[in-house]
Structures are given as structure tokens and as C-alpha cells.
C-alpha positions as CSV (number, residue, x, y, z in Angstrom):
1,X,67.4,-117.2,111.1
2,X,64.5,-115.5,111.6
3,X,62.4,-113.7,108.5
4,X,62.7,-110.2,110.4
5,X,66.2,-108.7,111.5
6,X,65.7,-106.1,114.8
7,X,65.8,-102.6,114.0
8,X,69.3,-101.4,113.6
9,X,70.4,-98.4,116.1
10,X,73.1,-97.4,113.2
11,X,72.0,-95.2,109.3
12,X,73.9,-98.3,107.7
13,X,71.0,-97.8,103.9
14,X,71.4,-101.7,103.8
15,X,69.4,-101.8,107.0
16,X,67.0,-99.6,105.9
17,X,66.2,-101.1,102.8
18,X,66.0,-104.9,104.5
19,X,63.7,-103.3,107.2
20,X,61.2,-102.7,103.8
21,X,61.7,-106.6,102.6
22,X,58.5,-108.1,102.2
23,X,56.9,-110.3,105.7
24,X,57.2,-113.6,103.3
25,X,60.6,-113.7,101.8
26,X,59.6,-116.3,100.1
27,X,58.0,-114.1,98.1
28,X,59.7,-113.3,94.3
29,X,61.7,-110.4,94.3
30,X,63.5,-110.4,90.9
31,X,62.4,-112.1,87.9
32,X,65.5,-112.3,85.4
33,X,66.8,-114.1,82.6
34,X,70.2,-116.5,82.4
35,X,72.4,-115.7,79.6
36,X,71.2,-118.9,77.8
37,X,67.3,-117.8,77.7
38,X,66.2,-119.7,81.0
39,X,63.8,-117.8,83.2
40,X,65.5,-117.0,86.6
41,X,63.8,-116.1,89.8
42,X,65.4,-114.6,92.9
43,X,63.5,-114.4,96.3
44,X,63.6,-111.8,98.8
45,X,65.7,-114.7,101.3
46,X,68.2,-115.2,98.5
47,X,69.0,-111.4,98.6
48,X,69.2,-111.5,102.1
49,X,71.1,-114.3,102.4
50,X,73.5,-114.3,99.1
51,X,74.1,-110.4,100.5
52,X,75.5,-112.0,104.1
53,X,77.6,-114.5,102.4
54,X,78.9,-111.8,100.5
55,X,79.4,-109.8,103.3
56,X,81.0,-112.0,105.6
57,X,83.7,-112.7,102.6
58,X,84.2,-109.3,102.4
59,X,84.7,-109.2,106.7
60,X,86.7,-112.1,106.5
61,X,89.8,-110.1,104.8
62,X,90.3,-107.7,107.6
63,X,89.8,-104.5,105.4
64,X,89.9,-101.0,107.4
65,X,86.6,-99.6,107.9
66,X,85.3,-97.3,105.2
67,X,87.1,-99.2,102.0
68,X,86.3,-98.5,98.8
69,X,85.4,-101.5,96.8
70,X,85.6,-100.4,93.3
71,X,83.2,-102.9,91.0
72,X,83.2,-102.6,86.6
73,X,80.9,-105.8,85.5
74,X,78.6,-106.6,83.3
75,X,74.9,-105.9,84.6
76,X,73.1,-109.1,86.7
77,X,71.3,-109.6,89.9
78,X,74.8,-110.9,91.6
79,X,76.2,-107.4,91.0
80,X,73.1,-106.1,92.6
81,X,73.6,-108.1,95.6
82,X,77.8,-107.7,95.7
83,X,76.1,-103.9,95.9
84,X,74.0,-104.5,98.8
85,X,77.0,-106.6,100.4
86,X,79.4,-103.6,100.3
87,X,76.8,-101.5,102.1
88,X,76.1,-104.2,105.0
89,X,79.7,-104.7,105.7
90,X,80.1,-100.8,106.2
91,X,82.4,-100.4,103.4
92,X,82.5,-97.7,99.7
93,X,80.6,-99.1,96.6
94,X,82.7,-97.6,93.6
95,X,80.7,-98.9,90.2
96,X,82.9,-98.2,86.8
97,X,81.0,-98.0,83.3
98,X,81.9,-101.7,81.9
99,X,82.9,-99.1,78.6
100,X,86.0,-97.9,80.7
101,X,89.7,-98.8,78.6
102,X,92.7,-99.6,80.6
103,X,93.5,-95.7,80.7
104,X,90.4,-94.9,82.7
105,X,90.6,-97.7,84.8
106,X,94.3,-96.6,85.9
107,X,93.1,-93.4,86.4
108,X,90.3,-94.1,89.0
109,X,92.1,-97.4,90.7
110,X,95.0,-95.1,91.4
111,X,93.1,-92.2,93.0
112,X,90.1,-94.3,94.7
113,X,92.7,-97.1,96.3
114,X,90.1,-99.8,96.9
115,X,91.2,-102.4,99.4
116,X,89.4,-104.4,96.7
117,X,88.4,-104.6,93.0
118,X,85.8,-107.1,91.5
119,X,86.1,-107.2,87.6
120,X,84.8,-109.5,84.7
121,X,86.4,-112.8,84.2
122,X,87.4,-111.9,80.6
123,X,89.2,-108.6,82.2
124,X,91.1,-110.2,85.0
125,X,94.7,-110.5,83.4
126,X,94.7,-106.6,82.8
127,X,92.7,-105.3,85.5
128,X,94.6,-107.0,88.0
129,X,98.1,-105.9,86.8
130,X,96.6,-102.4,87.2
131,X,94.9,-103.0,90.6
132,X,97.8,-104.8,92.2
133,X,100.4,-101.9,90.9
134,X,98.4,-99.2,92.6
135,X,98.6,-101.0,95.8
136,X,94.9,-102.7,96.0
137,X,94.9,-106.5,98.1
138,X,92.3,-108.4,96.3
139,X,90.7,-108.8,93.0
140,X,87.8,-111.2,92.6
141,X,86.4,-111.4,89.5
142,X,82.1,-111.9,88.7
143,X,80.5,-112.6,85.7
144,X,76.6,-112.2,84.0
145,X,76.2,-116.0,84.2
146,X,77.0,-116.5,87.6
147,X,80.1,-117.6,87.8
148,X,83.7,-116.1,89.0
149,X,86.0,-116.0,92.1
150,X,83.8,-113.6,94.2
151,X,80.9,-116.1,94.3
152,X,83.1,-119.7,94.3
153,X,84.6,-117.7,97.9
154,X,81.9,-116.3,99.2
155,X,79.6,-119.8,98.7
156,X,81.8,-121.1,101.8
157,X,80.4,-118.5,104.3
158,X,77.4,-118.6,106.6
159,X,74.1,-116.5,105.4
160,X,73.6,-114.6,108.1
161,X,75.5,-111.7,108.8
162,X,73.9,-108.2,111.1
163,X,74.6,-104.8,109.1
164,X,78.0,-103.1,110.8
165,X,76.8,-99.7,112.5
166,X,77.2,-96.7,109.9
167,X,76.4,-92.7,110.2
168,X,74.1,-91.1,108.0
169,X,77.3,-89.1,107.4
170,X,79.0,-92.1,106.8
171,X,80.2,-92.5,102.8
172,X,78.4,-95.5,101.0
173,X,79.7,-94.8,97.8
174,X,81.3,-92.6,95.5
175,X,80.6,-92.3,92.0
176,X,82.9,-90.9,89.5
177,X,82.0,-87.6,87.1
178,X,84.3,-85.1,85.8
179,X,84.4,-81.2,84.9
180,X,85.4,-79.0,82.2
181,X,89.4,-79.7,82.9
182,X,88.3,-83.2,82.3
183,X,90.2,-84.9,85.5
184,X,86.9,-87.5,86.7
185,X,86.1,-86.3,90.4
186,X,85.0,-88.7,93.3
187,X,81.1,-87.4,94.4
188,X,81.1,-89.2,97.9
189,X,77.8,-90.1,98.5
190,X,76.3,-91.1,102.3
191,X,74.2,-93.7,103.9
192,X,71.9,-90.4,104.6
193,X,71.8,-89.1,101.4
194,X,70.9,-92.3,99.1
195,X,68.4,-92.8,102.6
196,X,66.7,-89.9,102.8
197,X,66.2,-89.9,98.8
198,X,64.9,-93.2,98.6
199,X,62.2,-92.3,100.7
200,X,60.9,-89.2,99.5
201,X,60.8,-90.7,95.5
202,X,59.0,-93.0,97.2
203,X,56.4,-91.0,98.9
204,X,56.2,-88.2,96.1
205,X,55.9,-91.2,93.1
206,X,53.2,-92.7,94.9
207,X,55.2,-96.1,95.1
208,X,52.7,-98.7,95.5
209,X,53.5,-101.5,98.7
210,X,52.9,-104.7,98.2
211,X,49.8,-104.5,100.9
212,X,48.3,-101.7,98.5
213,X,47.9,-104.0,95.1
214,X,52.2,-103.7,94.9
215,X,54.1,-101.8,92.1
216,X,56.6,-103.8,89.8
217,X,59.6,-102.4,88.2
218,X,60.9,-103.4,85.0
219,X,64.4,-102.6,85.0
220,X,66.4,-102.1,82.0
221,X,69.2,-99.5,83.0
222,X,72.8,-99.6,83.6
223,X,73.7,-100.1,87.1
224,X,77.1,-97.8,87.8
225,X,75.5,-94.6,87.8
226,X,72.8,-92.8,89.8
227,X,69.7,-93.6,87.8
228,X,70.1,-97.5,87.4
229,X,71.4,-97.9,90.8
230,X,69.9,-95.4,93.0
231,X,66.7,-94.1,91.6
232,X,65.6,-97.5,90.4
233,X,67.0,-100.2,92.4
234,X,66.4,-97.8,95.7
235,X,62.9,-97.6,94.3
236,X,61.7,-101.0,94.3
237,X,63.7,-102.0,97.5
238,X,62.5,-99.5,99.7
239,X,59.1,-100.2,98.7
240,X,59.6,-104.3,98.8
241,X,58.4,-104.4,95.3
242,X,59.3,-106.8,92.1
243,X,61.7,-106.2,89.8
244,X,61.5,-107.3,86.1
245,X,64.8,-107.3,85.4
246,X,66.8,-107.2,82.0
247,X,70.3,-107.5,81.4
248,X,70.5,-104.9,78.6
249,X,67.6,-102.5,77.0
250,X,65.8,-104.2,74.2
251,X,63.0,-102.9,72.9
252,X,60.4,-105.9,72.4
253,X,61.3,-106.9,75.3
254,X,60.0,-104.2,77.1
255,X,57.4,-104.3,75.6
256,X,56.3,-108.1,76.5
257,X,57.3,-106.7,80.0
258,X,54.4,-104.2,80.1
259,X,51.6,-106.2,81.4
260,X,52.9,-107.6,83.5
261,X,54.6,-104.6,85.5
262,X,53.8,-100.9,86.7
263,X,56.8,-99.1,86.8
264,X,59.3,-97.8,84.0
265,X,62.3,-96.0,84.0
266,X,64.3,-95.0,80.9
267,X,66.6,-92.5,79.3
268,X,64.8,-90.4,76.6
269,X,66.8,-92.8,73.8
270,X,65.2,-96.1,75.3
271,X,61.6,-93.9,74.9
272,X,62.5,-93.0,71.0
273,X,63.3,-96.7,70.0
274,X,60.7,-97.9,72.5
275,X,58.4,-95.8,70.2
276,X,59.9,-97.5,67.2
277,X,58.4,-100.8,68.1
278,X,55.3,-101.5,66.5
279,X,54.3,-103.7,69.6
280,X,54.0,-100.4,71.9
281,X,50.5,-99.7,72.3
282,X,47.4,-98.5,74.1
283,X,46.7,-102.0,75.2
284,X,50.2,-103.5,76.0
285,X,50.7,-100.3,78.5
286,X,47.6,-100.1,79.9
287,X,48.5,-102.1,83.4
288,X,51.3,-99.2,83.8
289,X,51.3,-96.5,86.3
290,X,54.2,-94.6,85.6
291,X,57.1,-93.9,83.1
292,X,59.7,-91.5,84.3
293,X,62.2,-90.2,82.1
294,X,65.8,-88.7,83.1
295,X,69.0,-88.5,82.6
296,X,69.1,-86.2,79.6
297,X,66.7,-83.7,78.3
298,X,63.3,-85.4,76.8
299,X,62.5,-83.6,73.2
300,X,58.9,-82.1,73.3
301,X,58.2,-84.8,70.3
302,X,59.1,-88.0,72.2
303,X,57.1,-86.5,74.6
304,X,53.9,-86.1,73.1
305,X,54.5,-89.0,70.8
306,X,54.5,-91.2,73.8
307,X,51.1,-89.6,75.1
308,X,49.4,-90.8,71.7
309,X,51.0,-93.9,71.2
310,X,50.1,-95.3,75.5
311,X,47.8,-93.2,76.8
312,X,50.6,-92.4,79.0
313,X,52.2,-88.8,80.2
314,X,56.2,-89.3,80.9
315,X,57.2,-88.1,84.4
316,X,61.0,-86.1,83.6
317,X,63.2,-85.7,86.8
318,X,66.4,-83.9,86.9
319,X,69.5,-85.0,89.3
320,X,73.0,-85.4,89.2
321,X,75.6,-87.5,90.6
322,X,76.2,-85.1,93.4
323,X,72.9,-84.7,94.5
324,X,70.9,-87.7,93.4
325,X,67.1,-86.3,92.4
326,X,66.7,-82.9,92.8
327,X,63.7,-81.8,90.9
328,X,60.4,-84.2,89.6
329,X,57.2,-83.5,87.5
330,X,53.9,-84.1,89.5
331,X,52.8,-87.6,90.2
332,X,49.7,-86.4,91.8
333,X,49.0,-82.9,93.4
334,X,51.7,-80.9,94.7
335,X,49.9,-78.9,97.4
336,X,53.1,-76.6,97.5
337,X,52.6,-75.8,94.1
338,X,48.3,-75.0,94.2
339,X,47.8,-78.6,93.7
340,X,49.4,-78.6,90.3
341,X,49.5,-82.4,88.6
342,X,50.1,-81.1,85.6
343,X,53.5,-82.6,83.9
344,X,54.5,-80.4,81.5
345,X,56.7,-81.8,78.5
346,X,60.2,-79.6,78.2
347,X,60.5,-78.8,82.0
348,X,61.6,-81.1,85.0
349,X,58.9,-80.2,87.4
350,X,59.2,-78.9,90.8
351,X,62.0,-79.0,93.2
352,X,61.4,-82.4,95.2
353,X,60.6,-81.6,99.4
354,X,63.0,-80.6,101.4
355,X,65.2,-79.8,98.0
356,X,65.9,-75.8,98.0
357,X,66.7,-74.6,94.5
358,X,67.5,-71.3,93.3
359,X,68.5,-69.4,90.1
360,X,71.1,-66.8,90.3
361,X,73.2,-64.5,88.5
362,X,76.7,-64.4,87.4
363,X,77.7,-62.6,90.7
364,X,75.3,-65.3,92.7
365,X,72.1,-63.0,93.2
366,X,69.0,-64.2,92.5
367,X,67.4,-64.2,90.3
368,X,63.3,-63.1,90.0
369,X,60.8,-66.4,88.1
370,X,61.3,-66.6,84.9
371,X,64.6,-65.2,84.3
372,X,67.6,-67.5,83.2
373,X,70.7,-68.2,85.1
374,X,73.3,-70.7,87.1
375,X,70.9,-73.5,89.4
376,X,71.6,-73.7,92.5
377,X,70.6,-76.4,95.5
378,X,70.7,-78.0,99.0
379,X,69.1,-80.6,100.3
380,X,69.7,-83.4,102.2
381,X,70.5,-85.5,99.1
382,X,73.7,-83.2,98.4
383,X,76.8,-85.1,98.4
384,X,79.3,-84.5,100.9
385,X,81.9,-83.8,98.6
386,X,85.0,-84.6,96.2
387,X,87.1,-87.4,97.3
388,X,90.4,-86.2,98.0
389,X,89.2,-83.2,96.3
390,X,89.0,-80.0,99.6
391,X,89.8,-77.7,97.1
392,X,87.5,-78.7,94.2
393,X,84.3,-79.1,96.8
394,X,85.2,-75.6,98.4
395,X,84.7,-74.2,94.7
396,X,81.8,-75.7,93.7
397,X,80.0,-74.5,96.7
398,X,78.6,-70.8,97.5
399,X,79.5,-69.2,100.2
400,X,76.1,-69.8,101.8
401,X,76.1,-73.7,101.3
402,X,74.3,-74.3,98.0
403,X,75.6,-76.6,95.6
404,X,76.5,-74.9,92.2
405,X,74.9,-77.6,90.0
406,X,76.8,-76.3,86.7
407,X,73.5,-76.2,85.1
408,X,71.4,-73.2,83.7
409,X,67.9,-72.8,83.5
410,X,64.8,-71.0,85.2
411,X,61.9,-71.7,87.7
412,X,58.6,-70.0,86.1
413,X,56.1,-68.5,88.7
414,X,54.1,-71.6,89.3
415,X,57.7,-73.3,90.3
416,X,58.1,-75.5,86.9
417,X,61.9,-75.7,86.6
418,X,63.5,-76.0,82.7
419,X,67.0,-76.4,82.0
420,X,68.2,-74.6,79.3
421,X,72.0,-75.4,79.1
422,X,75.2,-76.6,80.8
423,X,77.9,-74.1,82.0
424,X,80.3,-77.0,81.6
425,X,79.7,-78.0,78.2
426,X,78.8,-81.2,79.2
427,X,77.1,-83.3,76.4
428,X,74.7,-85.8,77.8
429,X,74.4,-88.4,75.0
430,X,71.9,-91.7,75.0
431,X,71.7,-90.7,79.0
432,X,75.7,-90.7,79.3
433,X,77.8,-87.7,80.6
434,X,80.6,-86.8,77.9
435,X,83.5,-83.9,79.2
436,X,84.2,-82.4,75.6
437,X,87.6,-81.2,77.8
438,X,88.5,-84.9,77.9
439,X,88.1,-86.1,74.6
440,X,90.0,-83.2,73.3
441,X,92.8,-83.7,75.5
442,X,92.6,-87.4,73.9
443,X,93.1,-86.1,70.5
444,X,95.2,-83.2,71.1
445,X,97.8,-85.9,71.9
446,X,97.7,-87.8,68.4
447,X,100.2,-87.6,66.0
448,X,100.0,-84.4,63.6
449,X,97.0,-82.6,65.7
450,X,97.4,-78.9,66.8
451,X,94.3,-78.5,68.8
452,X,90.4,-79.6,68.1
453,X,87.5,-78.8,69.9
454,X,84.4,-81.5,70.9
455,X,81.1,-79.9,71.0
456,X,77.5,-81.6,71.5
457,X,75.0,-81.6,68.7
458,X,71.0,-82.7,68.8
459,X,70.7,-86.7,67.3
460,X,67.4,-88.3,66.9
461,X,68.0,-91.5,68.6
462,X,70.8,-90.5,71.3
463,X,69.2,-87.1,72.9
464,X,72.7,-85.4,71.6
465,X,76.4,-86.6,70.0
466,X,79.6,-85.1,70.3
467,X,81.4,-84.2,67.4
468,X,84.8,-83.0,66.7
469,X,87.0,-80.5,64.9
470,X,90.5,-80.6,64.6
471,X,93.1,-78.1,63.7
472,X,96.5,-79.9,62.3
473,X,99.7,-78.8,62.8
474,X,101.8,-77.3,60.1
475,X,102.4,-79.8,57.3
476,X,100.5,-82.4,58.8
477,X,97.5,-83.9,57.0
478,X,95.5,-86.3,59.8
479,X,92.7,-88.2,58.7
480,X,89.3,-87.7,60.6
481,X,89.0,-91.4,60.2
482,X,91.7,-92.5,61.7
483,X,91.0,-90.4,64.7
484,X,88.1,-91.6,65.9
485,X,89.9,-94.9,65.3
486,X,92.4,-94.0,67.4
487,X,89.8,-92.3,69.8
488,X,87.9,-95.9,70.2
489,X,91.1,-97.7,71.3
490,X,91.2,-95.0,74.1
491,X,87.9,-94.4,75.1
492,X,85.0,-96.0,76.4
493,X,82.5,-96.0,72.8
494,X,80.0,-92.9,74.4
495,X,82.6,-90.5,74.8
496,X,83.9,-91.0,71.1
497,X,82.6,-88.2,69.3
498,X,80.3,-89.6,65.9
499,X,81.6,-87.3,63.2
500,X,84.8,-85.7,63.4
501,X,85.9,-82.8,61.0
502,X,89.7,-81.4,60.0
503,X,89.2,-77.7,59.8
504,X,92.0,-74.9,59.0
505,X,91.1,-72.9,62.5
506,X,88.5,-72.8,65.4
507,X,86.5,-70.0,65.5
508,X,87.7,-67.5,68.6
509,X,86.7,-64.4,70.1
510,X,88.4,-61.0,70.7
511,X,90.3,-62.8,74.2
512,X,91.0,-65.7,71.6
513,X,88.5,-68.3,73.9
514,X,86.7,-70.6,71.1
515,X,83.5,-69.9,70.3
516,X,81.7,-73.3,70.8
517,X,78.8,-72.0,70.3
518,X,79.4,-71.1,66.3
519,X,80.4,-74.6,65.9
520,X,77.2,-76.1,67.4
521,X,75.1,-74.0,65.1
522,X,77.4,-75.1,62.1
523,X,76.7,-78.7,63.1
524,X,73.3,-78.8,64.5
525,X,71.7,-79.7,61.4
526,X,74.3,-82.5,61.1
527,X,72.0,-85.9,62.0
528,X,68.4,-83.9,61.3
């Protein structure tokens, strides 16, 4: 096979992103580690060609265009390239949290209906039972040390395999995130909106090529949501640059990672216990060009705690699942902004080009710079809606087309964007969404509980934590412990709130709605 595939007539993203591999692909594109300690090293040909086995496992089963592969496994580079597999062969990635429970699972099996589900080895007996009741063909199972079912088939097909013709309209995945009812929505994401995304982080970040000196990510996120697997992964791949690549976040090794690499992206948590490690210096981060931050709001400390400690200035972003980034700090002058580099700590920067963002009242006017309200954006990275959802996507767009992100906050008059709050409630802890509207519906079904109410509090380490108060019912006397025992048998651990409280009432208004807001003051001081 040759090292070059022809340009591809078709917006399939896997095209676009091998078109950016490296001229030698012999060249190393991942650098991991096996589960036992032994140094791994992946090279741009095994992605391409561990991708078309993939792929052409995936072809052989006859699957209707457009399926929805629905993926929950532990984090390695054979995930990665299952990932880039789904894309080639023109089907739906569908990554689930490896914290989902047997509840969630049901939940998004039954309303995604993937043609096929790839789950941990240690899962298979309960995950299939679920996957094979709601109708699904195949389950394949992968795990972090490469073994499983997926790989022991796909080993026994040929590595080449060309990219099946996609739209930019096309749907190349869908990720799951929820609202304030707490039923998990499907954002459907295209080949044109993870494309066109890709490229402009990668032009407005400065992403170094490997002709220009080459930029080197060390990656140490999650990859089932939009950060880990779209900001970063795109990142590097779009750019043919190295990945340093971890299977979970651990702080010294970071840190031993820092020479050797230019690029870090992180939750503000991973930047608090990053600055807890006495290693973290002037020197170790001096080879580094960039640390971006998102996710979660960045505390003004962390922020200039990190500028004392490295030398360095943290880049914050804002995105969501729906629209991918949406806003980004300067990397270097904004021209559309008088040239403005500065990145100012407590704000997410500008809206990103070709991103139109707005702030508006409660009737949808908007609003002048400076004054608070309800974000609004389009853009071509704007999702194309809620899978199997007309009703919900018609809602949660204006009349006019822009998204309603959910979010409040304000745009200053040199176009700085801060985020002030969340319509929805939505508590974003260690870089995780939490729906407070789920959790309570999750304890309002326990034995002896009349109703509760989840709010999110401020928490050194994890950014915020939910915590929860419960009314019992008459005569009943539940114990907060064994709640959030009960809780952690249902939930995935981030969603389970960290304190819970048993109170007589909740505090309401005159129309009887709860005041969440009380209780957040009540608790804030809670984990000062």
C-alpha cells in the first residue's frame, strides 16, 4: 500500500485527518504505556492499518449505513483506533463513561439501537444481556491490555481499507448529555462539524506541524466526551503530531512528561493537584507552549497559582457537547479583537471565527456589553440536533437559528466572554456534567424519602460537588448514609452527590418552586 491515500471526494473526518498523517509513517505517533509498566510505541502505519482491519471487520457484518456503534471501555490507544475505524467505515461513534451502572446503560442502548456494542471483557456477561434484549447484533468486547473479541476478529482482515464516502452533514457521532428533566439526550454530531472545528483550534492555537519544529501532546483525559476525544485527539491528528499518552491522570507523571512534550490539556482539578506536586516547576515546564484548561470554570487562584509556579498563563475555552469549542482565550493576537493576546483568568476569551455568540434577555433581545443574560450561538460546529429528539432540538433553538447554550454570562466591550451560571442547574464537577434532576429522581424513589433536592457547591479539588437534601416522608427516619450507599449502586461515582443532609422541608417560594439558591449559600462554605 502506498504511504499516501488519494484525496477523498467525500467529508468522511477519517479522511481528513489521514490526509494530515505525517509523509514517513514510520514515524512515532503515540508513545504509551502497557498495563504492566512496558513502554509502548504506536506508529502512524499502525493507525492506519490497525484502523482498516478494524474497519473492514466492521464492513464484513453487513450493517446499514449510518449505525451507531455504541463503545464504554477503559481508556487505550485500541479504543482510539476502534474510534477512527467507526468513522472510516461511514458508521455513529457512541462513547459511554466507563462509570455508567446497568441502569444507564439500558437507558442509552435502548434509545441509540447500535447495530453494535464493544464493552470491557470484565462487563460482557451483563452488557450483552442488555444489548441483545434491545435488539443490537453484535457485542465485541476490548480491553486496556490489548486483548478481547474485537481485536482476535479484526486480526484476520486485510489493512487496507479506502474511507466509505460521507456528507459533512453526515452524523459521525453522537454523544450523550441530559437537561433539567434529567432524560440523557443524543447531540448528533457531523463529519462537518468535528471537521471544520478541528481546523480552526488548530489554526487559532498555533498548532505546531511537524515541518515547523512539531508540537507533542501529552494526553491524559478521558476519551467519551468532547474534550478527550475531540479537542485533544482532533488536535494532534489533524496536525500529524505526537501524543504522549496516559491511561489515567496522574500527577508525577505529568510531570516527567513535561520535557519532553508542548501541549497540555486538562480540567481545572488535574491543574489543582498538578499544582500539588512538588515536581511542577519553572524548569520541568519550560519546553511547553501551551496549557489549555476547560471543561469547568478555572478559579482565579489556580489560575494565577499556575502563572508563579511555570511561568506559564492557562489558555480557558468554553464548549459543550452540542457545539464542540465555542469560545477560546488568545493564543496570540486576535486582530478581531485590537490585537488583544491578553488571557484573562475568570473569562473564556473570545468567541472562536466563524462562532456567532450573543447575550440576550429573558424575552431573547439582546442584550448591550456588559450586561448579563442567556448565551446564545451558531456556528458551523453546532450540532445538528437531538437524536430522536424533533421536539426537544425545535425548543432549544431560537426562532432565528441560534443555539440556546443553557448558559448565562456576558461579553464585555473588548469581546471577553465570562460565564456566570447555568440556567439548568447543571453542576460540572472534576470536569464531569452532573443533572441535579437526575440524581433526585434517583433518590426520590428510595424507601421512606418524600422529595430531596441536589444542588452544586464550590470544592477545592473538584471545581464543584453536588450535595443533597432530603425531606422524609411522615414517620420515616432515612439515613443520609445509607443514601448515598444506595445512590453508588445506581449511579456512576460523579454524579453521587458528596454530602447528603435529611432536612424537615426545602426552602420554596410564594409559587412553592424551591429556592436552590438558599441551599447553595447554606452549603457553600461546606468543603472551604
Amino acid at each position: 500500500m502506498p504511504d499516501t491515500l488519494s484525496p477523498s471526494p467525500s467529508q468522511n473526518l477519517f479522511a481528513a485527518l489521514r490526509a494530515a498523517f505525517p509523509a514517513n509513517l514510520d514515524a512515532v505517533a503515540i508513545e504509551a504505556v502497557a498495563p504492566d509498566g512496558r513502554p509502548l510505541a504506536y506508529r502512524w502505519r499502525d493507525l492506519e492499518h490497525a484502523s482498516a482491519r478494524m474497519a473492514n471487520l466492521l464492513a464484513s457484518l453487513r450493517l446499514p449505513p449510518g449505525s451507531r456503534i455504541a463503545v464504554q471501555v477503559e481508556k487505550s490507544v485500541e479504543a482510539l483506533i476502534l474510534y477512527l475505524a467507526t468513522l472510516r467505515a461511514g458508521h455513529v461513534y457512541l462513547p459511554l463513561n466507563t462509570a455508567y451502572k446497568s441502569a444507564e446503560i439500558e437507558y442509552f442502548i435502548g434509545n441509540a439501537e447500535p447495530a453494535v456494542v464493544v464493552c470491557t471483557p470484565g462487563n460482557f456477561g451483563w452488557v450483552s444481556r442488555i444489548a441483545f434484549a434491545a435488539g443490537t447484533g453484535h457485542v465485541f468486547t476490548l480491553g486496556d491490555d490489548r486483548t478481547g473479541s474485537l481485536l482476535e476478529r479484526a486480526v484476520h482482515f486485510g489493512d487496507t481499507h479506502q474511507p466509505v464516502a460521507r456528507a459533512a452533514d453526515d452524523v459521525a457521532a453522537i454523544l450523550y448529555t441530559s437537561g433539567t428533566t434529567g432524560r440523557s439526550k443524543g447531540a448528533m454530531l457531523t463529519h462537518g462539524n468535528l471537521l471544520s472545528n478541528a481546523l480552526m483550534l488548530k489554526g487559532y492555537w498555533g498548532w505546531r506541524t511537524p515541518e515547523e519544529g512539531g508540537d507533542v501532546l501529552i494526553h491524559a483525559l478521558p476519551i467519551f466526551h468532547v474534550h478527550g476525544l475531540f479537542v485533544a485527539i482532533h488536535g494532534a491528528l489533524i496536525n500529524g503530531s505526537k501524543m504522549i499518552w496516559l491511561p489515567r491522570f496522574e500527577p508525577r507523571a505529568v510531570v516527567e512528561a513535561l520535557p519532553r512534550a508542548t501541549v497540555f490539556m486538562g480540567v481545572p482539578t488535574l491543574y489543582v493537584r498538578l499544582l500539588a506536586e512538588a515536581g511542577l516547576t519553572r524548569e520541568a515546564a519550560r519546553h511547553m507552549r501551551l496549557f489549555i484548561s476547560g471543561s469547568a470554570p478555572l478559579l482565579i487562584e489556580t489560575f494565577r497559582l499556575w502563572q508563579e509556579r511555570t511561568g506559564h498563563t492557562i489558555l480557558e475555552r468554553y464548549g459543550m457537547s452540542e457545539t464542540i469549542m465555542l469560545t477560546s482565550n488568545p493564543y496570540q493576537a486576535d486582530a478581531r479583537y485590537e490585537g488583544r493576546t491578553e488571557r484573562r483568568g475568570g473569562t473564556v476569551g473570545f468567541p472562536l471565527p466563524g462562532v456567532g455568540l450573543r447575550v440576550v434577555d429573558e424575552q431573547g433581545a439582546p442584550l448591550p456589553a456588559g450586561e448579563t443574560g442567556h448565551i446564545q450561538v451558531r456556528g458551523p460546529g453546532v450540532f445538528k440536533g437531538y437524536w430522536r429528539m424533533p421536539e426537544k432540538t425545535a425548543e432549544e433553538f431560537a426562532a432565528d437559528g441560534w443555539f440556546r447554550t443553557g448558559d448565562v454570562g456576558l461579553q464585555d466591550a473588548q469581546g471577553y466572554v465570562t460565564i456566570v451560571g447555568r440556567s439548568k442547574d447543571l453542576i460540572i464537577s472534576g470536569g464531569y456534567n452532573v443533572y441535579p434532576a437526575e440524581v433526585e429522581g434517583a433518590i426520590n424513589e428510595l424507601p421512606g424519602v418524600a422529595e430531596s433536592a441536589v444542588v452544586g457547591v464550590p470544592h477545592p479539588d473538584f471545581g464543584e460537588v453536588g450535595v443533597a437534601v432530603v425531606v422524609p416522608r411522615p414517620g420515616a427516619q432515612p439515613q443520609a448514609d445509607a443514601i448515598m450507599e444506595a445512590l453508588k449502586a445506581q449511579l456512576a461515582n460523579y454524579k453521587v452527590p458528596k454530602r447528603c443532609f435529611i432536612a424537615a422541608e426545602l426552602p420554596r417560594n410564594a409559587m412553592g418552586k424551591v429556592q436552590k439558591n438558599l441551599l447553595r449559600e447554606q452549603y457553600r462554605g461546606l468543603f472551604a
